[in-house]
N, C-alpha and C positions, 0 to 999 in steps of 0.2 A: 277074413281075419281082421281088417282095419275094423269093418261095423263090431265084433268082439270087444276089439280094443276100445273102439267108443262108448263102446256101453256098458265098459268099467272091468274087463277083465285083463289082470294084471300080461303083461306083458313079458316074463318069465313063463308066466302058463301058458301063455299060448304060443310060445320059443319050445316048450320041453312037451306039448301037449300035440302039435301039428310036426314036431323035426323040422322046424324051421332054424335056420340061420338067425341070431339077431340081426345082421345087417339088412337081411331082406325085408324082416317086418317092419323096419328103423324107414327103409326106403318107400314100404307101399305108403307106409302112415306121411312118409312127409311129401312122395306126390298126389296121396288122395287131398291133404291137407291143401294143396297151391290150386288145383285142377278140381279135382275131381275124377280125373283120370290115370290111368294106369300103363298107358302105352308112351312110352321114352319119347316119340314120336312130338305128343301129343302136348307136352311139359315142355318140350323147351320155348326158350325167348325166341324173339324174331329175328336179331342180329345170329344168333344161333343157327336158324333156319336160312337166314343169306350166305351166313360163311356153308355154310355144306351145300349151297344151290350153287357157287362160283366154285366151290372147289370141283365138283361134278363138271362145271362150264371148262373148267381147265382140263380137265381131262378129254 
């Protein structure tokens, strides 16, 4: 869908053409945009990835 969107097709059509959610396509477009990637995982900061490694530590 994002390579769609980059290569110019409007973004309504492909929300009314795939039954996508706007927010969903809003979201792959702006983690392919920072990453490259797709996985929530994969997209966040570091300080991100420490707070969820000490709160796992805490538990």
């Amino acid at each position: 869908m994002v390579k769609f969107y980059q290569q110019g097709k409007l973004r309504g059509e492909l929300v009314r053409e795939y039954d996508l959610t706007p927010s969903a396509l809003d979201r792959w477009i702006s983690q392919s945009g920072k990453s490259g990637l797709f996985k929530i995982k994969d997209n966040r900061s570091l300080k991100e990835n420490e707070l969820i490694a000490l709160r796992k530590e805490l538990k």
